[in-house]
Structure formats: structure tokens, C-alpha cells
N, C-alpha and C positions, 0 to 999 in steps of 0.2 A: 921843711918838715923832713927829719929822718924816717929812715925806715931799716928793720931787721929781713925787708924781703927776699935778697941774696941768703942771708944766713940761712933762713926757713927753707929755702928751694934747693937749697947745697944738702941740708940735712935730709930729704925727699930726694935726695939725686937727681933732680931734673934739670935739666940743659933753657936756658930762658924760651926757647925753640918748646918745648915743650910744657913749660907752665903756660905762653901766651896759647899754645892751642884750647891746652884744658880750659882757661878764662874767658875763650874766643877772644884775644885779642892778639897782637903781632907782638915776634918778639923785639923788634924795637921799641913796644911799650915798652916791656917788660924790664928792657937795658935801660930806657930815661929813668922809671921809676926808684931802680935799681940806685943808680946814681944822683938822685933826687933832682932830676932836670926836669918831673914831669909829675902833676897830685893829679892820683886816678878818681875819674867822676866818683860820685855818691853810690853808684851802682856798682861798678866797677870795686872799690875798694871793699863792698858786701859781699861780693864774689871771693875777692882775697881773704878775706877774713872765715867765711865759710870755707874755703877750699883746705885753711890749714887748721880750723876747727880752734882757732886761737881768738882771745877778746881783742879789740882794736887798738888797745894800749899798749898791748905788747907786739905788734905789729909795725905801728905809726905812733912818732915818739915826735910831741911838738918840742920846737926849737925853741930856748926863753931868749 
């Protein structure tokens, strides 16, 4: 699964260091996710989606 979540957090200026604080999670999440080494739980990814106020589609782009 891709994901636009570097683009979104460059656009916020935030440093991965800093989105994983705000989502409580580490920013080694935040780099697998980044790189698509890592699909954040159910919970997690409703945290993403809320944090940048964006629908989950433009978010997380499935792979065909």
C-alpha cells in the first residue's frame, strides 16, 4: 500500500520526530510507514487521517 504521508508532513513542516510524538507513536514508525515497510493498525491509521483532517483515500492509495 502507498501512502502520501511524507508529502502531508513536509507540507505541515514537521520532522517524522515530530508527527510520531503528536500520534504517540516513534518516529521509526513514522519512517517504515513512510516508506511503505510498515501498514499502521486500524487505530493508528484513524489517528492519521484525523490529524491531517484528509478522507483515507487521499491518504492511503491501494496498490492494483
Amino acid at each position: 500500500m502507498k501512502n502520501n504521508l511524507k508529502i502531508l508532513r513536509r507540507e505541515k513542516k514537521l520532522s517524522q520526530q515530530e508527527l510520531g510524538q503528536r500520534l504517540d507513536v516513534s518516529r521509526q514508525t513514522i519512517n517504515a510507514i513512510e516508506k511503505g515497510k510498515f501498514h499502521p493498525s486500524l487505530p493508528l491509521t484513524i489517528k492519521i487521517v484525523r490529524f491531517f483532517k484528509k478522507d483515507l483515500e487521499s491518504i492511503f492509495l491501494m496498490d492494483n
